[in-house]
C-alpha atoms as an extended CHARMM CRD file, in Angstrom:
* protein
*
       162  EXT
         1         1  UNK       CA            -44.5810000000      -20.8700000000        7.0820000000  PROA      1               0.0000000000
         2         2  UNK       CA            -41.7340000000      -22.9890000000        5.6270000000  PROA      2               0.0000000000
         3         3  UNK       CA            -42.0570000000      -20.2060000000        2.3710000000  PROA      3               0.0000000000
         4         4  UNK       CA            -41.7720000000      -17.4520000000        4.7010000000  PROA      4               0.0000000000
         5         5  UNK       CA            -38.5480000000      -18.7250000000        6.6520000000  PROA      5               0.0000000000
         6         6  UNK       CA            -37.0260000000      -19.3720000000        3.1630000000  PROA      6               0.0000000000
         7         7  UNK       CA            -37.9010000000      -15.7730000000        1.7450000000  PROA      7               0.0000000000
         8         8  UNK       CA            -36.5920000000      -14.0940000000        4.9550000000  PROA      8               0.0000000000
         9         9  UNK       CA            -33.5070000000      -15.9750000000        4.7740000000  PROA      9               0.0000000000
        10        10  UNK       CA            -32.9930000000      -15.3180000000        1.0170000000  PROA      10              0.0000000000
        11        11  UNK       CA            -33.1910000000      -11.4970000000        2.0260000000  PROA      11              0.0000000000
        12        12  UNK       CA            -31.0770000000      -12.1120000000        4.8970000000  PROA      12              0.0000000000
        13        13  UNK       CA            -28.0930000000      -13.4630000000        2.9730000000  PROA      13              0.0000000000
        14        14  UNK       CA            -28.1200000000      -11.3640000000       -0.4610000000  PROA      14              0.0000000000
        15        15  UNK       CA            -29.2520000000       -8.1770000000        1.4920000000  PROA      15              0.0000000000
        16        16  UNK       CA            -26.4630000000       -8.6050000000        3.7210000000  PROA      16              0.0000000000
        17        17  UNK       CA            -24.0560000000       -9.7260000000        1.0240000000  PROA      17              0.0000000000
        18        18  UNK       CA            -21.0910000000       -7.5620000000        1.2430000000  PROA      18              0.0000000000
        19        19  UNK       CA            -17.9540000000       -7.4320000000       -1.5400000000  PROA      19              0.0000000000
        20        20  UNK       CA            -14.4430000000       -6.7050000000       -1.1440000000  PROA      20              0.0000000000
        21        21  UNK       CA            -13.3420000000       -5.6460000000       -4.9660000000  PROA      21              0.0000000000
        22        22  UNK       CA             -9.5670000000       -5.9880000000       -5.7670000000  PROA      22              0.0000000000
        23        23  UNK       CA            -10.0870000000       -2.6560000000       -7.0940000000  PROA      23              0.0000000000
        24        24  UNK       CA            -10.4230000000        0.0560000000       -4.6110000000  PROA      24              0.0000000000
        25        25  UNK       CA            -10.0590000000        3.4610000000       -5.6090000000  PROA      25              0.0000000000
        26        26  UNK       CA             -8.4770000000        6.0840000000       -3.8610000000  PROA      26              0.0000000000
        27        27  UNK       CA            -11.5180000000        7.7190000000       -2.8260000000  PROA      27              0.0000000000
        28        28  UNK       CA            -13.4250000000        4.6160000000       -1.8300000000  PROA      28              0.0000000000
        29        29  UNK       CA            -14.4170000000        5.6990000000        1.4480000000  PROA      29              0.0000000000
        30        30  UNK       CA            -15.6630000000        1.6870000000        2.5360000000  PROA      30              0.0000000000
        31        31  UNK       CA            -11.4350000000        0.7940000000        2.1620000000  PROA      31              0.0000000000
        32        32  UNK       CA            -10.0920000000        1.2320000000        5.4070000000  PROA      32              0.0000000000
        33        33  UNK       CA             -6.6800000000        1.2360000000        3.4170000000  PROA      33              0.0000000000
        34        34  UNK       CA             -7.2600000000        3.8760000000        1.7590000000  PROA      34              0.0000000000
        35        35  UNK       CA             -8.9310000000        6.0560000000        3.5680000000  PROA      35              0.0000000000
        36        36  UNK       CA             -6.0700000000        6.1040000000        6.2910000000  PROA      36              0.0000000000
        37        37  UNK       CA             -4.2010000000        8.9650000000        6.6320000000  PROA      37              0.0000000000
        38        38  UNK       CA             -0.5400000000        9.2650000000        5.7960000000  PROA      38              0.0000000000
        39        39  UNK       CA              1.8830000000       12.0350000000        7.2590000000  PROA      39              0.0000000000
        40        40  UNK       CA              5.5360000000       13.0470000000        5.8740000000  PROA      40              0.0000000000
        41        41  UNK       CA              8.5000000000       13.0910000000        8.1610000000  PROA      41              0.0000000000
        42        42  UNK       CA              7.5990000000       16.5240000000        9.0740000000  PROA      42              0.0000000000
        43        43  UNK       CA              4.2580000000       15.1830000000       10.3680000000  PROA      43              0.0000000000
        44        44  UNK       CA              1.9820000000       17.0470000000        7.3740000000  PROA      44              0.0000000000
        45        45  UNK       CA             -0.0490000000       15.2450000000        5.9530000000  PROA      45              0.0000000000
        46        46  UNK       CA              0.1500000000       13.3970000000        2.0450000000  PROA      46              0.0000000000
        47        47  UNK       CA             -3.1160000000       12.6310000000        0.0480000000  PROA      47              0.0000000000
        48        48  UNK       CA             -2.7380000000        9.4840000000       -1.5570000000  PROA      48              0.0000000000
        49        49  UNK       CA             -5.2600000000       11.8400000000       -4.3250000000  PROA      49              0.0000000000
        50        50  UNK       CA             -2.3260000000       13.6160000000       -5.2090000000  PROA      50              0.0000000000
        51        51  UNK       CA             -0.2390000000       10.4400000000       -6.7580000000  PROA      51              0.0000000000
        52        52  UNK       CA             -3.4680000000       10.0100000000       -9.2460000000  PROA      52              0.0000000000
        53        53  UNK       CA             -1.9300000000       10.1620000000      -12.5830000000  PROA      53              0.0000000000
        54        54  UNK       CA              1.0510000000        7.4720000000      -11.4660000000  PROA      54              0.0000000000
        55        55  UNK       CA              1.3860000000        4.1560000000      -10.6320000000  PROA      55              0.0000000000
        56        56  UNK       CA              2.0300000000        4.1290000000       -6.9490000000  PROA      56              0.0000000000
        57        57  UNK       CA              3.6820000000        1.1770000000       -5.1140000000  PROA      57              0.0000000000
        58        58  UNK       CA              2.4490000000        1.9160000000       -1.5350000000  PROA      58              0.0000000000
        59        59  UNK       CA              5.1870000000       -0.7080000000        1.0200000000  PROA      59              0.0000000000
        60        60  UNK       CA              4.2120000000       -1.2100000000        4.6740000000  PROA      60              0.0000000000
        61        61  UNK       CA              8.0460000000       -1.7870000000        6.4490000000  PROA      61              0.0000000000
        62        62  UNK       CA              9.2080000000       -1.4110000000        9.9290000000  PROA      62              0.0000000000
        63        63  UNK       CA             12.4550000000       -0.3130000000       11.0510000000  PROA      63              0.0000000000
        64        64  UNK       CA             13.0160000000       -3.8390000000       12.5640000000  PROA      64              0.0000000000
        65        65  UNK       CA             11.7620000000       -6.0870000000        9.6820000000  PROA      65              0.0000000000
        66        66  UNK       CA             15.2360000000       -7.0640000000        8.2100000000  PROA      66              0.0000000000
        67        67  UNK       CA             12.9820000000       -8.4990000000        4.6670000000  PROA      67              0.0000000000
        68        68  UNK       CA             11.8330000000       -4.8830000000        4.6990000000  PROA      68              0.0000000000
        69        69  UNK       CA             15.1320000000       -3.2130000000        4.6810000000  PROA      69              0.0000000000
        70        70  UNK       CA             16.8810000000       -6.0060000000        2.6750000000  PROA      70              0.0000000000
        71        71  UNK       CA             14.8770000000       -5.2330000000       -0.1750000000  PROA      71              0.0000000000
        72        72  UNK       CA             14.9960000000       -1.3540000000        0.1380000000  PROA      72              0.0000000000
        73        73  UNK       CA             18.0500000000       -0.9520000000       -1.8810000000  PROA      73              0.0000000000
        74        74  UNK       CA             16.3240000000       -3.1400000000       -5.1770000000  PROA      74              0.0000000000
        75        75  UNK       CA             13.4630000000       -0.2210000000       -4.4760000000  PROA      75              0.0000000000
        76        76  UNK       CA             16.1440000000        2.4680000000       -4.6350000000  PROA      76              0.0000000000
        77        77  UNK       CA             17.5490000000        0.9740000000       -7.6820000000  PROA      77              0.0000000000
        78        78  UNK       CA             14.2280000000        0.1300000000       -9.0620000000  PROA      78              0.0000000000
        79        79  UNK       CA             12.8980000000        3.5010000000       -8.9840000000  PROA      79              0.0000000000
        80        80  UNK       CA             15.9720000000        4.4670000000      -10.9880000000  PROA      80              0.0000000000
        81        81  UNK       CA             15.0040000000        2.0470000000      -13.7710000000  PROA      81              0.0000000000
        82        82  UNK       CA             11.6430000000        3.1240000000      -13.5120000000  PROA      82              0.0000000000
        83        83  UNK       CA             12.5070000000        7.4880000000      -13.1420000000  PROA      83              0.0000000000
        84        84  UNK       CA             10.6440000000        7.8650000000      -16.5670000000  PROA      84              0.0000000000
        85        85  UNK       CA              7.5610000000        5.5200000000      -16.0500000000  PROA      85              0.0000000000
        86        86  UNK       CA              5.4390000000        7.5520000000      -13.5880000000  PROA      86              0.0000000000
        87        87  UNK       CA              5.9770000000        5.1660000000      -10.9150000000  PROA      87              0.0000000000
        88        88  UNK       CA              6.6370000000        6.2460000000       -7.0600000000  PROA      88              0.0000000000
        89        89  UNK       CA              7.6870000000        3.8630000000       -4.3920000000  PROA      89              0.0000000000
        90        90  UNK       CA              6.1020000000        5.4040000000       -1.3890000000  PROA      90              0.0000000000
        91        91  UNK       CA              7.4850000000        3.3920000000        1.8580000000  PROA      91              0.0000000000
        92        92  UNK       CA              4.8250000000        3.4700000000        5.2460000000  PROA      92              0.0000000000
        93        93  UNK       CA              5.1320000000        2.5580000000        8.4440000000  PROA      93              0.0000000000
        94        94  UNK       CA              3.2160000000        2.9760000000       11.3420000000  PROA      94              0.0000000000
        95        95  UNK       CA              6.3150000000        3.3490000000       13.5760000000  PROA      95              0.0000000000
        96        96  UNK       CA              6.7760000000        7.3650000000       15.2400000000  PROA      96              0.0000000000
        97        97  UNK       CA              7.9550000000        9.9120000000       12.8680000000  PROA      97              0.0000000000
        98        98  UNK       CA             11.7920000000       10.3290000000       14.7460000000  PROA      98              0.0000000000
        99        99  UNK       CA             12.0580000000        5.9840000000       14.6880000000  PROA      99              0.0000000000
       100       100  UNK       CA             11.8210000000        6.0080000000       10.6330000000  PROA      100             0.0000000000
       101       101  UNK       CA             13.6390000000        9.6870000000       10.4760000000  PROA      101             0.0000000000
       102       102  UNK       CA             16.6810000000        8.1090000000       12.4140000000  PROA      102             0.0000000000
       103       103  UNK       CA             16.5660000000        5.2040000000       10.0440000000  PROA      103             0.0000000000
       104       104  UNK       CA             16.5270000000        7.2190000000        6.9910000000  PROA      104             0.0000000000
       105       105  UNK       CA             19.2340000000        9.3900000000        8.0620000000  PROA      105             0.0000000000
       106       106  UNK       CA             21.4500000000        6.3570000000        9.3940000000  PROA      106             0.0000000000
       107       107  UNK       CA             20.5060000000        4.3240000000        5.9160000000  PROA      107             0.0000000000
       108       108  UNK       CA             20.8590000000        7.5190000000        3.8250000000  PROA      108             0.0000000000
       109       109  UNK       CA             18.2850000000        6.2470000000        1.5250000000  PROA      109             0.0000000000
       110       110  UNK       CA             16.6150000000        8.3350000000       -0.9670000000  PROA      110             0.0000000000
       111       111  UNK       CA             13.2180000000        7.1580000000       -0.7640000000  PROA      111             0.0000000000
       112       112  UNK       CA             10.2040000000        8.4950000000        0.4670000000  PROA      112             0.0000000000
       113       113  UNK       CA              8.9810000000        7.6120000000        3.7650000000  PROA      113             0.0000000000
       114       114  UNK       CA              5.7390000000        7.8630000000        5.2050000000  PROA      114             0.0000000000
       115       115  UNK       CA              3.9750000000        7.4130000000        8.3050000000  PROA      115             0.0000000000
       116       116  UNK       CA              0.7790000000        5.7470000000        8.5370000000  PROA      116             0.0000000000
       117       117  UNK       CA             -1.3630000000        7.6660000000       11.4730000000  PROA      117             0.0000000000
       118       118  UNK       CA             -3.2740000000        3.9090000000       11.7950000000  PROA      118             0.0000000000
       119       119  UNK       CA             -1.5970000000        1.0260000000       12.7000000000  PROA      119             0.0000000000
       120       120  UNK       CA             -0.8560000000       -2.2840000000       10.7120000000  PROA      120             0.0000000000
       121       121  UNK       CA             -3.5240000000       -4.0390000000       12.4570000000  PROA      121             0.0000000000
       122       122  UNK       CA             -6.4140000000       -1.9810000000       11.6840000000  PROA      122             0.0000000000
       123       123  UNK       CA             -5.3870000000       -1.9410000000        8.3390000000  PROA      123             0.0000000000
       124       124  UNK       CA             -5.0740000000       -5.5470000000        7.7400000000  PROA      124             0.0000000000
       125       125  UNK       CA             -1.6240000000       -5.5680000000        7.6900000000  PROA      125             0.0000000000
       126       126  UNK       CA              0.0360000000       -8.9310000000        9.6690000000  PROA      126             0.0000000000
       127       127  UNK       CA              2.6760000000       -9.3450000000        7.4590000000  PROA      127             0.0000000000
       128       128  UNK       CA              5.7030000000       -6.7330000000        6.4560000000  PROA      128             0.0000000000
       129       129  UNK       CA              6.6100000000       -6.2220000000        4.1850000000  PROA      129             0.0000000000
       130       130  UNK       CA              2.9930000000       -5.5860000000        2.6170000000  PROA      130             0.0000000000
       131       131  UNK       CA              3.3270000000       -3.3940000000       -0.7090000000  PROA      131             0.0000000000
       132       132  UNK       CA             -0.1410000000       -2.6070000000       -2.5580000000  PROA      132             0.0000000000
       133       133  UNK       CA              0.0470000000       -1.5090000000       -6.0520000000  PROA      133             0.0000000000
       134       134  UNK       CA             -2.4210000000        1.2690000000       -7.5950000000  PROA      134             0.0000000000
       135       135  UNK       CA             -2.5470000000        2.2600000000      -11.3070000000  PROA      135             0.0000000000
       136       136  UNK       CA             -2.7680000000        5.7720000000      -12.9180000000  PROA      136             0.0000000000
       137       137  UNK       CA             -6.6630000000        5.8130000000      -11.9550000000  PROA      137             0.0000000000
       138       138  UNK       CA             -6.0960000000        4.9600000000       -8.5910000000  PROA      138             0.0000000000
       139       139  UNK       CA             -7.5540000000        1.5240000000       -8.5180000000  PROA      139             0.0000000000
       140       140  UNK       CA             -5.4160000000       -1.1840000000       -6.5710000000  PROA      140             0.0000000000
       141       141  UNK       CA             -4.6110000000       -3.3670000000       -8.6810000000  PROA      141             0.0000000000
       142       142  UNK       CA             -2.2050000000       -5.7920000000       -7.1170000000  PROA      142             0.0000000000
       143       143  UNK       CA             -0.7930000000       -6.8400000000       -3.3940000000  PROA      143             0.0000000000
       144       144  UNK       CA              2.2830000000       -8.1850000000       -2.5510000000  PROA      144             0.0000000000
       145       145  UNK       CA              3.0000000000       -9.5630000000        0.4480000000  PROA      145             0.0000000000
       146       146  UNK       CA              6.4890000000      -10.6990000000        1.5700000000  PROA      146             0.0000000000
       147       147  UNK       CA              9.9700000000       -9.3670000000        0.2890000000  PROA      147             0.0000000000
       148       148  UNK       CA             10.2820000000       -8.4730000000       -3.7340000000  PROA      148             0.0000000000
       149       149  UNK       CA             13.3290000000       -7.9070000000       -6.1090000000  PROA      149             0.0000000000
       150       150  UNK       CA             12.1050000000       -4.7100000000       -7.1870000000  PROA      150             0.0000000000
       151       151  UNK       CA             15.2230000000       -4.1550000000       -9.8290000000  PROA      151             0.0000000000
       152       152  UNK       CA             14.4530000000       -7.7160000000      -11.0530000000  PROA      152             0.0000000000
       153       153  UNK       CA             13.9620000000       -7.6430000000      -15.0790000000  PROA      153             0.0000000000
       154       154  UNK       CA             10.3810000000       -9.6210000000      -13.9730000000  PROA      154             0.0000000000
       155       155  UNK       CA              9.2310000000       -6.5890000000      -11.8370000000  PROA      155             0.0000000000
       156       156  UNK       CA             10.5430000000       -4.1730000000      -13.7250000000  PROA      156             0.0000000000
       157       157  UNK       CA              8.3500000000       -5.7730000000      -16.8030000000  PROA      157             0.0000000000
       158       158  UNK       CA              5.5970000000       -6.2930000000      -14.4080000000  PROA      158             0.0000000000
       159       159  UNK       CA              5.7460000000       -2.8400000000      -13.0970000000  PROA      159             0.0000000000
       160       160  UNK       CA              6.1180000000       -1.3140000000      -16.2980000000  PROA      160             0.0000000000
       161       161  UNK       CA              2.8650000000       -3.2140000000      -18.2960000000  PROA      161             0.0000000000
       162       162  UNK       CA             -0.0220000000       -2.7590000000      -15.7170000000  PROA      162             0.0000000000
């Protein structure tokens, strides 16, 4: 009997065994991240699919997280630096289209927002700003959570050699 308990419990645990990889693809249907779905400011929506071939720095902000828009301007100058290294900053929030359209066109910043149709919280987001980085294959390969100096020469190394 005491074999028996042990055996079922031995099934229990490594049949039930779930792993969260660092790497999720794109396409991995079982990443909740991923498979959200992301609309432009003119509500269509943007296949995170179509980025595959760049390094794509995806940044969950808010219009009222001040670390969010403090470090938006290192992002606009960081994507300058990095215009030849197949890198797009792609900035998400979860806030109504006309919220982050008014802040755009108030900021005037040339960077392209996104609107997440799920919120933060069902994507395990408690903390903005929340930036996930994904490589030319589409595999996530690095999160960030907190305010960054994108422009910073460390970054800008980091960003450049992954």
């Amino acid at each position: 009997m005491r074999h028996l308990f042990f055996l079922s419990f031995l099934i229990l645990f490594f049949g039930c065994n779930s792993r969260t990889t660092q790497n999720d693809k794109f396409s991995d249907v079982k990443s909740l991240q991923l498979k959200t779905s992301f609309v432009d400011l003119k509500n269509k929506k943007v296949d995170l699919n179509s980025f595959k071939g760049n390094k794509i720095i995806v940044s969950h902000w808010a219009t009222w997280c001040r670390p969010c828009i403090k470090e938006m301007p290192a992002i606009i100058r960081a994507q300058e630096i990095l215009k030849n290294d197949n890198i797009t900053f792609l900035l998400v929030s979860d806030e109504n289209i006309l919220s982050i359209t008014n802040f755009k066109n108030k900021k005037k910043y040339n960077l392209k927002f996104l609107k997440s149709v799920r919120s933060n919280e069902t994507l395990g987001i408690y903390s903005l700003p929340t930036a996930y980085i994904f490589n030319e294959q589409g595999i996530k390969i690095e999160t960030i959570v907190g305010a960054v100096s994108w422009d910073s020469k460390q970054i800008i190394k980091k960003l450049k050699t992954l």
